[in-house]
C-alpha positions, 0 to 999 in steps of 0.5 A, a space after each residue: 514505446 511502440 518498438 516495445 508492444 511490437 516485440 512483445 506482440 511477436 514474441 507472443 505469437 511466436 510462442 503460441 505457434 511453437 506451442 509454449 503456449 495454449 492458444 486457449 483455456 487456462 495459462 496457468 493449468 499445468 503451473 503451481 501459482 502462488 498468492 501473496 496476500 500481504 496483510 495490512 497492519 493498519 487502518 485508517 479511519 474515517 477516510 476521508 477525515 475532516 477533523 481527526 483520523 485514527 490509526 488502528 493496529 489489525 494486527 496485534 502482533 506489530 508494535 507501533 513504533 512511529 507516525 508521521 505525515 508525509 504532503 505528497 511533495 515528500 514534507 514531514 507534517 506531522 510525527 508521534 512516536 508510540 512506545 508500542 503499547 497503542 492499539 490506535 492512534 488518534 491525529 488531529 488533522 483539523 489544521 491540513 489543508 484540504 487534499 492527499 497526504 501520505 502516513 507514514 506507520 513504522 513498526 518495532 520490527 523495522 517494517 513500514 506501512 504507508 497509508 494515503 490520507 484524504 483531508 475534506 
């Protein structure tokens, strides 16, 4: 890891003093920069959860297809599959033990959202 931040550290002061790059103000001045902002669909709420959790669609362009529940040790918990028409969902997590878990959201459009879930 060491031989890695050498090179890279060379390489950044060889390029500053061959004058790629200014050694002050902004980097990026002269360089167009593009922001991707992924929009979540889902949301989980309460976060942390002590009884139930709700899935709630934020944007109601996607139809929620399926929900399950993932333990960090990559086991299936929990699944309900949707017919596309909730707006939220509902879980029961009463009966998890107290921790992380992962949720799983599959959409009609075959995109996936996973959300960590912390069970009190």
């Amino acid at each position: 890891m060491k031989n890695y931040l050498y090179i890279f550290i060379l390489f950044c002061f060889s390029a500053a003093f061959a004058g790629n790059i200014p050694t002050s103000g902004n980097f990026f001045a002269n360089e167009p920069v593009a922001i991707f902002q992924d929009k979540e669909k889902v949301v989980l709420t309460p976060n942390p959860a002590s009884s139930y959790t709700f899935i709630k669609i934020t944007n109601q362009e996607v139809k929620l297809t399926e929900v399950a529940i993932y333990s960090l040790l990559g086991n299936k918990l929990f699944t309900q599959l949707c017919d596309g028409s909730e707006e939220s969902v509902q879980i029961n997590v009463q009966n998890f033990k107290r921790g992380k878990y992962l949720v799983k959201v599959s959409f009609a459009d075959g995109s996936n959202e996973v959300k960590a879930l912390i069970k009190q």
